[in-house]
N, CA, C and O of each residue as an XYZ file, in Angstrom:
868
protein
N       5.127    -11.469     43.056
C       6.092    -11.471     41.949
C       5.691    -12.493     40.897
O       5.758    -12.263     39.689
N       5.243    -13.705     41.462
C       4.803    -14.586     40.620
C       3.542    -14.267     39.762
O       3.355    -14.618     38.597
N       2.775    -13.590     40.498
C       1.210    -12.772     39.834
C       2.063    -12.117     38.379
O       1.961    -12.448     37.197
N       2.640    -11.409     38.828
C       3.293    -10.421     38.065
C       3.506    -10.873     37.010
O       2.805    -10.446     36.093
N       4.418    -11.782     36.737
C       5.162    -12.682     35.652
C       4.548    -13.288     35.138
O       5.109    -13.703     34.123
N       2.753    -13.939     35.352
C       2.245    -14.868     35.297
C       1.597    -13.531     34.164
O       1.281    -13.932     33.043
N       1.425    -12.140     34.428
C       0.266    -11.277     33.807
C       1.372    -10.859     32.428
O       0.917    -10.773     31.288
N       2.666    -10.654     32.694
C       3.508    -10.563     31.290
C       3.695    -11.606     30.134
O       3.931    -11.424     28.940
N       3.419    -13.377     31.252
C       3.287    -14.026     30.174
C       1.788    -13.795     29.414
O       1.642    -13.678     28.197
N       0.828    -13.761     30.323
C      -0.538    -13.313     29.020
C      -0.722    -12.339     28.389
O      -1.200    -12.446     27.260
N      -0.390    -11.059     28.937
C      -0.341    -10.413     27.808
C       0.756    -10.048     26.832
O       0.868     -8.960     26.267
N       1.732    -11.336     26.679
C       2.337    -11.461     25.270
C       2.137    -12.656     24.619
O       2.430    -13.045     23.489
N       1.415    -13.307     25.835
C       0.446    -14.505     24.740
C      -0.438    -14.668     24.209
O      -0.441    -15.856     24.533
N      -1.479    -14.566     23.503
C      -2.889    -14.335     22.908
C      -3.655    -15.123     22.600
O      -4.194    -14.853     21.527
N      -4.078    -16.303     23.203
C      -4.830    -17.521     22.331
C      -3.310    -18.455     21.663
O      -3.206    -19.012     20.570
N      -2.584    -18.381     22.451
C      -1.042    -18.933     21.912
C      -0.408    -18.655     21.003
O       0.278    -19.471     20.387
N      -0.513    -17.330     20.700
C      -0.247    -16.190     19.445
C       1.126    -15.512     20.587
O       0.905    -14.696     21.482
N       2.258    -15.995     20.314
C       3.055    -14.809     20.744
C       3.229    -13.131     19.700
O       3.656    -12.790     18.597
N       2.543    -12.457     21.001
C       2.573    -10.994     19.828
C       4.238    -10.384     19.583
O       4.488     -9.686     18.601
N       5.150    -10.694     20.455
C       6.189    -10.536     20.308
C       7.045    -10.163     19.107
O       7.696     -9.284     18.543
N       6.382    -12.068     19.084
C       7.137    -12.394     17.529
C       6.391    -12.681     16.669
O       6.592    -13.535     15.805
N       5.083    -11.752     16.844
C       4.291    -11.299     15.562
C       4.737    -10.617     15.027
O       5.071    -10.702     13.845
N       4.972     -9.086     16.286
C       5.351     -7.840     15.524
C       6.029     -7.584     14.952
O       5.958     -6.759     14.041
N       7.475     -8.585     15.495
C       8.672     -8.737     15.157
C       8.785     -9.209     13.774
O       9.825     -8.928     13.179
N       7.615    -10.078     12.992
C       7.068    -10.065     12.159
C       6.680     -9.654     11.337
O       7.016     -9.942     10.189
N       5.786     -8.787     11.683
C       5.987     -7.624     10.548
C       6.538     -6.897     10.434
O       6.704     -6.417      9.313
N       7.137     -6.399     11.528
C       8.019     -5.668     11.048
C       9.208     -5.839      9.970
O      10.020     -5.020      9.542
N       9.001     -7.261      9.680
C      10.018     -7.960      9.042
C       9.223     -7.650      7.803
O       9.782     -6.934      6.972
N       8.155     -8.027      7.582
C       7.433     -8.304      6.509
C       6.812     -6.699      5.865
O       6.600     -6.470      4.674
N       6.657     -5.965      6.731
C       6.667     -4.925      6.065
C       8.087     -4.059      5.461
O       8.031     -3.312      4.484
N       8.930     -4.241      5.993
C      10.166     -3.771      5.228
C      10.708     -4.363      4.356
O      11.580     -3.768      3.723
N      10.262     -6.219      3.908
C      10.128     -7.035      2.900
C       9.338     -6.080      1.682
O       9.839     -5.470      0.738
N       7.803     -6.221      2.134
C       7.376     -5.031      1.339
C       7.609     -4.265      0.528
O       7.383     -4.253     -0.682
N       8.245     -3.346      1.422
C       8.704     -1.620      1.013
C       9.925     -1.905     -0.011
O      10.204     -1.019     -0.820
N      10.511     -2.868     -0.004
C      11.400     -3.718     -0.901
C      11.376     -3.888     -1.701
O      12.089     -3.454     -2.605
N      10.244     -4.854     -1.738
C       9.666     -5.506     -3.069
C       9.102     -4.387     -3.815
O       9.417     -4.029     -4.950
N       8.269     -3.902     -3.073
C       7.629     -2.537     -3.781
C       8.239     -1.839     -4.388
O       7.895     -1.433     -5.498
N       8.918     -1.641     -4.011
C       9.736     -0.001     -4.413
C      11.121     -0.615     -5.627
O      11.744     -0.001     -6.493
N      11.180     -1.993     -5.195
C      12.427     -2.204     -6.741
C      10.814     -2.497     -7.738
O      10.688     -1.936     -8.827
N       9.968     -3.195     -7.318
C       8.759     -3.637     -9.207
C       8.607     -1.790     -9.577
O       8.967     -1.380    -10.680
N       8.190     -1.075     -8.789
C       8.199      0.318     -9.172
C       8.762      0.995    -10.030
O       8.274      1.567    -11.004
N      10.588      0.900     -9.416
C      11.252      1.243     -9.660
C      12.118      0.704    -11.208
O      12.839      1.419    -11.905
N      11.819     -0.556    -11.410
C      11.954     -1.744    -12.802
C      10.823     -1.115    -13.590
O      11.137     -0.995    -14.774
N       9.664     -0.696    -13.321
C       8.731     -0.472    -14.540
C       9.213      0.850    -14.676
O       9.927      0.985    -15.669
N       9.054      1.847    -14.009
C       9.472      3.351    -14.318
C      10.746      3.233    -15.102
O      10.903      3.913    -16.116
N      11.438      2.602    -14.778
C      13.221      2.686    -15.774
C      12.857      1.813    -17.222
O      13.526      2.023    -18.234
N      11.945      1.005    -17.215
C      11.564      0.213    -18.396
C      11.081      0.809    -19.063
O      11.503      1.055    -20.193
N       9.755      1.350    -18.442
C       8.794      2.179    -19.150
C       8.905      3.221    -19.860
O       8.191      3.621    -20.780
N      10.406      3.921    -19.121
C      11.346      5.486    -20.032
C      12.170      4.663    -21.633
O      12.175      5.130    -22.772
N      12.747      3.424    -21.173
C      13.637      3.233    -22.400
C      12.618      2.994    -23.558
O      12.833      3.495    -24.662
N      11.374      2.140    -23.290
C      10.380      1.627    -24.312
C       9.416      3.112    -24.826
O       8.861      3.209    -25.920
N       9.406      3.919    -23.997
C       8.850      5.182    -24.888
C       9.996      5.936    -25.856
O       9.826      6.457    -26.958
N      11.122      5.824    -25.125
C      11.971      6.514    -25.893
C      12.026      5.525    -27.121
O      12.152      6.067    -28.220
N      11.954      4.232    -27.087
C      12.254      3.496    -28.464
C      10.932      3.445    -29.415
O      10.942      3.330    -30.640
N       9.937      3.545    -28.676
C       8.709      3.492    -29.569
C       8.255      4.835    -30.440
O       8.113      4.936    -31.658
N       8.033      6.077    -29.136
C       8.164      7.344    -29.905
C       9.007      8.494    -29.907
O       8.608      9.658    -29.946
N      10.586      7.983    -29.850
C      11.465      8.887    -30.287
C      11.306     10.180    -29.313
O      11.058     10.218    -28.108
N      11.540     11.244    -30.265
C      11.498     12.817    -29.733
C       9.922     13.445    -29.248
O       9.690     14.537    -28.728
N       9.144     12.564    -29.542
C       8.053     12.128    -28.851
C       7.380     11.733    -27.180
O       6.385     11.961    -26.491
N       8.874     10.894    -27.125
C       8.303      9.974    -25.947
C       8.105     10.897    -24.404
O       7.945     10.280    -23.351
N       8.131     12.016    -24.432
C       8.117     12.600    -23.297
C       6.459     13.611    -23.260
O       6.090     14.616    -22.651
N       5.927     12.828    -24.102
C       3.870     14.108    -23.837
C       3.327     13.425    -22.890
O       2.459     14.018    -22.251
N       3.737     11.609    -22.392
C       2.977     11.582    -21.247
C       3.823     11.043    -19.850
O       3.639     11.115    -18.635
N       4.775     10.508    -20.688
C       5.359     10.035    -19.258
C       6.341     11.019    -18.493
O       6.614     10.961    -17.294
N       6.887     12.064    -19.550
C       6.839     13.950    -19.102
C       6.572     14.164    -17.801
O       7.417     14.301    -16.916
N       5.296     14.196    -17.666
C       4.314     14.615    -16.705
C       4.684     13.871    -14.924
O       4.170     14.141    -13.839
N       5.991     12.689    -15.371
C       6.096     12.391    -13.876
C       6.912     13.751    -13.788
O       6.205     14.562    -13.189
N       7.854     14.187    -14.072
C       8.166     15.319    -12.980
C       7.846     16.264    -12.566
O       8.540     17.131    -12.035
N       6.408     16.235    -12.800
C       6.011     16.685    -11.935
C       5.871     15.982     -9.940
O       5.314     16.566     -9.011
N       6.314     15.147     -9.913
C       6.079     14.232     -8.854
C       7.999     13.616     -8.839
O       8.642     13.103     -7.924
N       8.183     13.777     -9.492
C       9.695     12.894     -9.665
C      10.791     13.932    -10.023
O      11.228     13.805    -11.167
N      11.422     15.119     -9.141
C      12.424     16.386     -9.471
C      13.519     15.655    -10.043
O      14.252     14.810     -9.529
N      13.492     16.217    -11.398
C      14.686     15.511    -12.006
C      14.841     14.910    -12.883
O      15.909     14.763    -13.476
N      13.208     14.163    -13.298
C      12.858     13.086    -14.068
C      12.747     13.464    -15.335
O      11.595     13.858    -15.516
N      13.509     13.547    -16.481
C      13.042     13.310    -18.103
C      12.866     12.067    -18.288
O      13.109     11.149    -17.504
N      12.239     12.002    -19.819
C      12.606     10.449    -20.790
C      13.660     10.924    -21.459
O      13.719     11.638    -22.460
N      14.588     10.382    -20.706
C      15.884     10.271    -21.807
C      16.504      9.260    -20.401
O      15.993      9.073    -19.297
N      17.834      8.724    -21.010
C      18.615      7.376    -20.354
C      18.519      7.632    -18.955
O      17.987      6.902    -18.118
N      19.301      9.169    -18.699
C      19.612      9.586    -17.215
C      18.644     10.134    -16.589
O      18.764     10.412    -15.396
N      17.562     10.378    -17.248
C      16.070     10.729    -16.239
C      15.972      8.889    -16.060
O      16.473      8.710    -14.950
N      15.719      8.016    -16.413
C      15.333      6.762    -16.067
C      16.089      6.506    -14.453
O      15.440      6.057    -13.508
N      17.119      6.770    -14.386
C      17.417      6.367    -13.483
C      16.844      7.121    -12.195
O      16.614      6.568    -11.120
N      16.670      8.349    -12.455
C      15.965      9.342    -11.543
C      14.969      9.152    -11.268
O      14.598      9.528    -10.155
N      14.041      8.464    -12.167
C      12.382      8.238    -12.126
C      12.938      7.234    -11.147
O      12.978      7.456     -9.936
N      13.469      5.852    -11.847
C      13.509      4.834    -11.021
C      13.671      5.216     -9.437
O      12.714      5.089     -8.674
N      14.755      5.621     -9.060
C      14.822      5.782     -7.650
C      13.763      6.467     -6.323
O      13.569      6.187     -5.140
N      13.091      7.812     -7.587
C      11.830      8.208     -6.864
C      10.472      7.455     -6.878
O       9.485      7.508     -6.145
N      10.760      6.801     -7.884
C       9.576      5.381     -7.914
C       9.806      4.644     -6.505
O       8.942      4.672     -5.628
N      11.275      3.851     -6.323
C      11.700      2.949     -5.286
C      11.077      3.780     -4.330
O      10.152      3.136     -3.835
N      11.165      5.107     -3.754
C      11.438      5.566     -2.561
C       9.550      5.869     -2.555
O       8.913      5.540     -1.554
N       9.022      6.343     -3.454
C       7.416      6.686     -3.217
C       6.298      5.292     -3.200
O       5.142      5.308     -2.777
N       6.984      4.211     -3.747
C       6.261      3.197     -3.595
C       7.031      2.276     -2.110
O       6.352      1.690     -1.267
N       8.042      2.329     -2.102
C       8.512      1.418     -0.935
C       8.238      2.080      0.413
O       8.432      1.425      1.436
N       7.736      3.522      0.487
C       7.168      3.617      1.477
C       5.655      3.528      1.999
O       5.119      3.260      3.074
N       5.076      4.014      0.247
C       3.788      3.353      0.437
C       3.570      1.508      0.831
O       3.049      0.970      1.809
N       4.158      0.976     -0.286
C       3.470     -0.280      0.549
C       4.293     -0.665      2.559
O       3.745     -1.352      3.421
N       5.300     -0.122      2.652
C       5.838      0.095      3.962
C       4.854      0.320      5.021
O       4.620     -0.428      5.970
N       4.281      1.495      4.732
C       3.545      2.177      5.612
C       2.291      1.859      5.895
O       1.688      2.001      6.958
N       1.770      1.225      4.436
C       0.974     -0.034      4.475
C       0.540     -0.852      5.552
O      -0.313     -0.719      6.429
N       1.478     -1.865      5.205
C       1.970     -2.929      6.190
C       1.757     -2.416      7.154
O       0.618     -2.328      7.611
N       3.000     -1.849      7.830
C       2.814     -1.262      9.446
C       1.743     -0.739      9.739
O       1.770     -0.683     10.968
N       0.176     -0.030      9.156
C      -0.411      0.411      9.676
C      -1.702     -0.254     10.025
O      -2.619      0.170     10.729
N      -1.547     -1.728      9.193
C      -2.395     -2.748      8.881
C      -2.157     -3.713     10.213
O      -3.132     -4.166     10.813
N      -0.754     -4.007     10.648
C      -0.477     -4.780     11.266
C      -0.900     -3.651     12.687
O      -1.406     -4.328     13.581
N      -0.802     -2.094     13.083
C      -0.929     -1.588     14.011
C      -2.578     -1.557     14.321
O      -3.115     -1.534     15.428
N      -3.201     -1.563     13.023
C      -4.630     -1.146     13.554
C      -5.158     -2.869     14.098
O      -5.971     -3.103     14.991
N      -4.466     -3.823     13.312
C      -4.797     -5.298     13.728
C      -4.632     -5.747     15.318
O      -5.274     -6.433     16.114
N      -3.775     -5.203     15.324
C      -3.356     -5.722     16.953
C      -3.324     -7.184     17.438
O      -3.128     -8.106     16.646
N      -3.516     -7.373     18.727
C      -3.557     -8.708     18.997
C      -4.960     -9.242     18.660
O      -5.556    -10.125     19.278
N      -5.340     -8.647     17.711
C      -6.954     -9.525     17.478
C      -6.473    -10.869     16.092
O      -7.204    -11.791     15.727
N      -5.343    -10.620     15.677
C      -4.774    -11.269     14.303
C      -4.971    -13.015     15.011
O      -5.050    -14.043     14.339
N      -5.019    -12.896     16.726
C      -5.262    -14.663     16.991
C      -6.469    -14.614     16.626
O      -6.767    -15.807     16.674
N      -7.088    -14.247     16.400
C      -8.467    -14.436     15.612
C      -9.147    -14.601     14.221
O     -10.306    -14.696     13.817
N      -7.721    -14.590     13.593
C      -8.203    -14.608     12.115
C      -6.817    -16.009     11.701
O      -6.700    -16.267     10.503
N      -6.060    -16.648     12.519
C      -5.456    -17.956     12.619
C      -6.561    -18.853     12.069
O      -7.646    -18.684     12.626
N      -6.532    -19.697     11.177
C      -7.075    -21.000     10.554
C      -5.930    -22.082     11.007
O      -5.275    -22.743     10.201
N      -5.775    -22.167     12.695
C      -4.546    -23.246     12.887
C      -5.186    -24.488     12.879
O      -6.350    -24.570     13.273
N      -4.416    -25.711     12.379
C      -4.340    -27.125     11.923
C      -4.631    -27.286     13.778
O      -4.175    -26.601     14.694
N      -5.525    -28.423     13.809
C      -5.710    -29.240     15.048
C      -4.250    -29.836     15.587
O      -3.290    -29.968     14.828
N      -4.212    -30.204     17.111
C      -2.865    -30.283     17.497
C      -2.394    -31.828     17.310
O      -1.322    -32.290     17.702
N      -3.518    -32.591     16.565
C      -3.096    -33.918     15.574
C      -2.398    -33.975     14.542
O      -1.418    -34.658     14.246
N      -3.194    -32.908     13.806
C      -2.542    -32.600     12.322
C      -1.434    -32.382     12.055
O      -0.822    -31.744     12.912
N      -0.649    -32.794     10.766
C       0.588    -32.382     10.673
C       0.691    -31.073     10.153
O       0.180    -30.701      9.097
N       1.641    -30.105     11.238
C       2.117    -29.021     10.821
C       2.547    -28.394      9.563
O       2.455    -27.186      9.346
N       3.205    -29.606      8.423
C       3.959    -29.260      7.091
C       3.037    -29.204      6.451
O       2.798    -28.391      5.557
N       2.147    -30.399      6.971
C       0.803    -30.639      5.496
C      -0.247    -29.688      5.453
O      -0.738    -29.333      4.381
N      -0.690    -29.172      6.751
C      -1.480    -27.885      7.171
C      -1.180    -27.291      7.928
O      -1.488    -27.465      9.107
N      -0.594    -26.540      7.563
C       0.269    -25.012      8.123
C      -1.053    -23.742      8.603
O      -2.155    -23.733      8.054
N      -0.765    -23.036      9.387
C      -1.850    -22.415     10.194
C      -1.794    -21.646      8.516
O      -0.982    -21.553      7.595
N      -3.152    -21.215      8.815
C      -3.053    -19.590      7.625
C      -4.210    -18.365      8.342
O      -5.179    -18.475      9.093
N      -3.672    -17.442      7.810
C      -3.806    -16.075      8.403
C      -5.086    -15.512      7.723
O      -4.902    -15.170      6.555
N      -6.163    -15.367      8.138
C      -7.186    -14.977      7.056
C      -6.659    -13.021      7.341
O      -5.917    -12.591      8.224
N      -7.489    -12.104      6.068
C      -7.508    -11.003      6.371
C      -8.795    -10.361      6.746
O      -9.954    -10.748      6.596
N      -8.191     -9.044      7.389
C      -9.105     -8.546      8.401
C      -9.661     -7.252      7.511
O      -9.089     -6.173      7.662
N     -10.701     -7.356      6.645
C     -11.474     -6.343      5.855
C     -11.158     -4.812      6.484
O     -10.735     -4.001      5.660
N     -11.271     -4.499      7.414
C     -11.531     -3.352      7.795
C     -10.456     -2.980      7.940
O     -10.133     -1.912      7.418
N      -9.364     -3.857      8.828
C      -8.358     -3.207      9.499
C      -7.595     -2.900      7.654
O      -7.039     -1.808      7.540
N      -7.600     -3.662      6.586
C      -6.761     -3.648      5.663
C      -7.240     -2.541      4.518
O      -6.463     -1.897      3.812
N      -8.877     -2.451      4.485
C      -8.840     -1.323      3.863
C      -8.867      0.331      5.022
O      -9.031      1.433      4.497
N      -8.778      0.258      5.744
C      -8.222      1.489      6.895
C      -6.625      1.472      6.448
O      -5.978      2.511      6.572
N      -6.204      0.658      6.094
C      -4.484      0.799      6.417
C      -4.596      1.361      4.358
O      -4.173      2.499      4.155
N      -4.800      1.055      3.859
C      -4.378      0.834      2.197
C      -5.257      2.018      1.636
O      -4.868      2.761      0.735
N      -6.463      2.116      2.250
C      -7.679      3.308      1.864
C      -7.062      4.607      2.561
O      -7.287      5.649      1.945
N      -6.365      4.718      3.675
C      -5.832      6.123      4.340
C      -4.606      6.176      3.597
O      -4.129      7.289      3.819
N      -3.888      5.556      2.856
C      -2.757      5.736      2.252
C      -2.397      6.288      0.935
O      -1.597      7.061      0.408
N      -3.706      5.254      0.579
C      -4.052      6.116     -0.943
C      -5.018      7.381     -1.034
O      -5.152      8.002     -2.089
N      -5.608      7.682      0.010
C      -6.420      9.090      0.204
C      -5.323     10.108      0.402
O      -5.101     11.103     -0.288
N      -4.779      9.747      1.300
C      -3.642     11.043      1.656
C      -2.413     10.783      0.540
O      -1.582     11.690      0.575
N      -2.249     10.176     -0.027
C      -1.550     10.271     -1.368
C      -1.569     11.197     -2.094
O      -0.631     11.774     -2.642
N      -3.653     11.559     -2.170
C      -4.094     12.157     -3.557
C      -3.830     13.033     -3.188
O      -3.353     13.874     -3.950
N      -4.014     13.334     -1.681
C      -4.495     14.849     -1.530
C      -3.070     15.593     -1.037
O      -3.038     16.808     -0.841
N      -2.226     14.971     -0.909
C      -0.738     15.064     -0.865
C      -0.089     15.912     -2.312
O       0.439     17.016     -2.449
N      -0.412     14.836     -3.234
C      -0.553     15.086     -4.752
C      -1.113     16.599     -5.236
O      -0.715     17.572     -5.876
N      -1.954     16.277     -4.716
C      -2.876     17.838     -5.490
C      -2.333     18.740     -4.679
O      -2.018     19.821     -5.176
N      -2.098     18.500     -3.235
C      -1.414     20.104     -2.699
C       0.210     20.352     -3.384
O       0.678     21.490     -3.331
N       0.745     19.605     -3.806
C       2.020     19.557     -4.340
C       1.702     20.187     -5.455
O       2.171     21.324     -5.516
N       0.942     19.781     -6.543
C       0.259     20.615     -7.497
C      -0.135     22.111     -7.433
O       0.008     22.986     -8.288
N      -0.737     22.177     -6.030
C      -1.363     23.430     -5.754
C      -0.195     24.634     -5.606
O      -0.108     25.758     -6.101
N       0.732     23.800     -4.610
C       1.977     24.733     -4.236
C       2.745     25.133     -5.322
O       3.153     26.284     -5.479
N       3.035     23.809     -6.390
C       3.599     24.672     -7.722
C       3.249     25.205     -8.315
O       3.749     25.232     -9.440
N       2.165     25.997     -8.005
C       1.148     26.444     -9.015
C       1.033     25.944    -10.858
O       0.937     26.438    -11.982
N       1.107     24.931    -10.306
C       0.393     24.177    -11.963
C      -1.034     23.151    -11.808
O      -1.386     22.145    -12.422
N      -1.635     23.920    -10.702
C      -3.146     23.147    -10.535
C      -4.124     23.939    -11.980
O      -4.880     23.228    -12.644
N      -4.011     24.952    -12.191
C      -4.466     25.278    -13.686
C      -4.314     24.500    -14.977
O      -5.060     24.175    -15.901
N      -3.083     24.341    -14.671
C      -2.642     23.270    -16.307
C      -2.480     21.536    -15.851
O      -2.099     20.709    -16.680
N      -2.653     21.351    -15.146
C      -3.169     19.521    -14.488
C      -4.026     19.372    -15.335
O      -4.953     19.956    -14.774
N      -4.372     19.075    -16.147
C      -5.463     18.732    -17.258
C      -5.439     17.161    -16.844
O      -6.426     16.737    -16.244
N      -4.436     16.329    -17.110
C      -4.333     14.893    -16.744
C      -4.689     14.642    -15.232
O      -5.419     13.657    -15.116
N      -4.402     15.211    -14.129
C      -5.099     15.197    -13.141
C      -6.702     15.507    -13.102
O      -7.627     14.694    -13.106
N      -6.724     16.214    -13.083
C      -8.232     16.996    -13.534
C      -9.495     15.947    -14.145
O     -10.694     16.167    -13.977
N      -9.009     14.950    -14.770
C      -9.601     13.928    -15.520
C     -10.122     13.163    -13.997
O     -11.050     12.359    -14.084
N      -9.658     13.369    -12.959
C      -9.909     11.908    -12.163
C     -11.280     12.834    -11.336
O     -11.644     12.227    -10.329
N     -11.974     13.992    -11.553
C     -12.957     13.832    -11.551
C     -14.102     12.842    -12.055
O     -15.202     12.499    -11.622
N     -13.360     12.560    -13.125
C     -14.497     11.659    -13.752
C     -14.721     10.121    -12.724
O     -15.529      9.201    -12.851
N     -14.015     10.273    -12.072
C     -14.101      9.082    -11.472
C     -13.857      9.121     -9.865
O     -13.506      8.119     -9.242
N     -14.069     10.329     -9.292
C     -13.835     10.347     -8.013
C     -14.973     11.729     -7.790
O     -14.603     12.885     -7.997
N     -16.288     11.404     -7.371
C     -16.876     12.471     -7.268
C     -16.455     13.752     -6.275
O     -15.778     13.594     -5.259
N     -16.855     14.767     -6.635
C     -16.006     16.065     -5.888
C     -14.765     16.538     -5.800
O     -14.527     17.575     -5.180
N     -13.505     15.585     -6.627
C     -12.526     16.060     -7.004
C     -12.077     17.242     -7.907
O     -12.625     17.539     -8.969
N     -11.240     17.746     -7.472
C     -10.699     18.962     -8.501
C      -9.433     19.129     -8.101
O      -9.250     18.793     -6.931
N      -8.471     19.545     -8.689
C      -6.649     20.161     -9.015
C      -6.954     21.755     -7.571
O      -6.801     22.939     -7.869
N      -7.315     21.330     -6.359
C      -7.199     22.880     -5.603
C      -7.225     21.609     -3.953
O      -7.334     20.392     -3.800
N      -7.071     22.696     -3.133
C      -6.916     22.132     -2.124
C      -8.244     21.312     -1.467
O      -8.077     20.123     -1.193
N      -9.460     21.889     -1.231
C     -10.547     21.576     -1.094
C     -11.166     20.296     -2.401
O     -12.001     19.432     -2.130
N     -10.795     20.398     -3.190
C     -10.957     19.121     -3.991
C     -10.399     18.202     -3.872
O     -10.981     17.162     -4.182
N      -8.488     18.103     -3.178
C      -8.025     17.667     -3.337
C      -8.445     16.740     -1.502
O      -8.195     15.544     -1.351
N      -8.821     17.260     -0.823
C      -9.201     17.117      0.398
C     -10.875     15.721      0.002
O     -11.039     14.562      0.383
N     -11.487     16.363     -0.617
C     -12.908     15.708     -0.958
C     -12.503     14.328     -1.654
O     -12.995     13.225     -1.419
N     -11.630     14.599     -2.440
C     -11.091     13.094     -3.259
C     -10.643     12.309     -3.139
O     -10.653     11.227     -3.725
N      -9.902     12.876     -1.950
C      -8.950     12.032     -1.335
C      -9.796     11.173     -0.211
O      -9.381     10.016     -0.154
N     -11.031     11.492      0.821
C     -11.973     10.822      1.314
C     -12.763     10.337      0.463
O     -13.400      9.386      0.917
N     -13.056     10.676     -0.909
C     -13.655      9.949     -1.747
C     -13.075      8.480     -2.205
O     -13.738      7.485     -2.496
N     -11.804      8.614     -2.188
C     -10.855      7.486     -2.628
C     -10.793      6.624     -1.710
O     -10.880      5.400     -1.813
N     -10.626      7.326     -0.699
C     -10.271      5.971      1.293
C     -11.908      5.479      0.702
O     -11.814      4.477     -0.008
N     -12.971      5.854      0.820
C     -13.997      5.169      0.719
C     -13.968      4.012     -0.001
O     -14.003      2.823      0.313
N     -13.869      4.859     -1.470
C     -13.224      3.537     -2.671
C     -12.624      2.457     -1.574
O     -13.156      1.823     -0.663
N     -11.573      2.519     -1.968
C     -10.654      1.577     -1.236
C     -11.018      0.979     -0.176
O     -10.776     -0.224     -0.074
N     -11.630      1.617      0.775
C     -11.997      0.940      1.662
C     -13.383     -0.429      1.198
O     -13.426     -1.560      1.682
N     -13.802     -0.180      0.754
C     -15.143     -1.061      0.134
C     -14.309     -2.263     -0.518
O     -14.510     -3.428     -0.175
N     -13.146     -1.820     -1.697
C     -12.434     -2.951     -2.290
C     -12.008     -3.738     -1.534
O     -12.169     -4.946     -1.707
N     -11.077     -3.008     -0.065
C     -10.408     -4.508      0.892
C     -11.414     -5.004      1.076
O     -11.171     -6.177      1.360
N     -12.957     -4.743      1.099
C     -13.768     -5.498      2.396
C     -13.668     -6.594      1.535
O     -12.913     -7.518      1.839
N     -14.561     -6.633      0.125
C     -14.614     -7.102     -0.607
C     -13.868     -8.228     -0.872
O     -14.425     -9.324     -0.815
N     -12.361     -8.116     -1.233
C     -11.466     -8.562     -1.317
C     -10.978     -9.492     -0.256
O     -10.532    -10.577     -0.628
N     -11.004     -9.226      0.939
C     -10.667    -10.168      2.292
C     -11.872    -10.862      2.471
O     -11.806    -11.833      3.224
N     -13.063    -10.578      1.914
C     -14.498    -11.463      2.071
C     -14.351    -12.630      0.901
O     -14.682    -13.786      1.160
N     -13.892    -12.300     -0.256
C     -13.299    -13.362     -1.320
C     -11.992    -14.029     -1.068
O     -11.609    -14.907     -1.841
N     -11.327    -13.694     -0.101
C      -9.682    -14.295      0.015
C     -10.458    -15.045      1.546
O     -10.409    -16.275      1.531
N     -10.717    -14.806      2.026
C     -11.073    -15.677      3.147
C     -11.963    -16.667      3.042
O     -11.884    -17.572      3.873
N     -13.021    -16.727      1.990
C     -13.792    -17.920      1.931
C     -13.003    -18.478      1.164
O     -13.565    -19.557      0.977
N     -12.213    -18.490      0.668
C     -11.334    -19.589     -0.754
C     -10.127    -20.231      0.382
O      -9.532    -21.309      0.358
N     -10.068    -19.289      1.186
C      -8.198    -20.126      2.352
C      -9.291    -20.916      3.081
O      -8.919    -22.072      3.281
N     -11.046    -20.548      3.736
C     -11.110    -21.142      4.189
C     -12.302    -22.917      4.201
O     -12.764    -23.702      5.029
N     -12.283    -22.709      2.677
C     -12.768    -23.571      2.059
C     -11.832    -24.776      1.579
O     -12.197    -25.934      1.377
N     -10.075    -24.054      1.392
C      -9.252    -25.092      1.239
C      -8.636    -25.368      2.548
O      -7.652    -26.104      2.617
N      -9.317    -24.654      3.910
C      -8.387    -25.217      4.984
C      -9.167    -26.753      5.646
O      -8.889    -27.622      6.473
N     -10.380    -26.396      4.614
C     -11.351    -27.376      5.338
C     -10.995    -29.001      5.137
O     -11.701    -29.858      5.668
């Protein structure tokens, strides 16, 4: 019995990482997230309708129009703002949501490994552990999110049948090789994009980790 108890305390301890109240953790921190996310979203989309409507009048709807296609409901006028806004909140607060959670799932208990903790001399306030990031696990979590986004996107396109007149979609060939407004393009672009993305986290956690760990020094 004692074996027993002795094997539940290690594997919820990790290098003195309780995963417990890691997860418990993010889970906190990713629904922080999906929060934060989804109201800045949701503040620019409702901003962004009143300032077209004030800048170009009977005008203001040739490009920002085009969210409803993605947003049922959405004009530029007062009471589409609020409509955009909320489908903004709900399409971004689950993206960065889902984010999170999938970053923190593919991480696992390896996250005691990317701890920069203060020696057990040091003072805790003055050097606080810090968390480096994990390149791979973060562009896997952020690169599969925004791939299946696109290709989410373009089949939504496809199904309304307005993959013909996507002209503004259609453009992101130029920048995503093998893309096109059809399902099979929308499939190619969308692994074209996780790639993207994936290269930026590496990148990005290779520059955020030598700077935390140059000032942890």
């Amino acid at each position: 019995m004692g074996n027993y108890q002795n094997m539940q305390v290690a594997n919820s301890n990790v290098d003195g990482v309780n995963l417990k109240l890691l997860h418990a953790a993010i889970r906190f921190n990713a629904l922080m997230l999906g929060l934060t996310g989804g109201t800045i979203a949701a503040v620019v989309i409702y901003f962004a309708t009143h300032a077209s409507m004030a800048r170009w009048g009977a005008d203001s709807g040739n490009y920002l129009g085009l969210l409803a296609v993605f947003f049922p409901g959405y004009s530029v006028s007062s009471g589409g703002a609020w409509i955009g806004a909320f489908w903004a909140f709900v399409y971004a607060g689950l993206f960065s949501w889902l984010s999170y959670r999938l970053y923190g799932r593919v991480l696992g208990s390896r996250i005691s490994e990317l701890l920069l903790s203060a020696a057990p001399t040091d003072n805790p306030v003055l050097r606080p552990s810090i968390m480096r990031l994990h390149g791979a696990s973060l562009g896997l979590a952020i690169g599969a999110m925004a791939g299946l986004g696109l290709f989410f996107s373009t089949t939504w396109l496809v199904v309304r049948g307005t993959a013909a007149e996507s002209v503004h979609a259609a453009l992101l060939a130029n920048y995503i090789p093998g893309y096109s407004v059809s399902l099979l393009g929308g499939l190619v672009g969308g692994l074209g994009l996780f790639v993207f993305v994936f290269i930026g986290c590496q990148l990005l956690a290779a520059v955020y980790n030598k700077i935390v760990e140059t000032r942890h020094k």
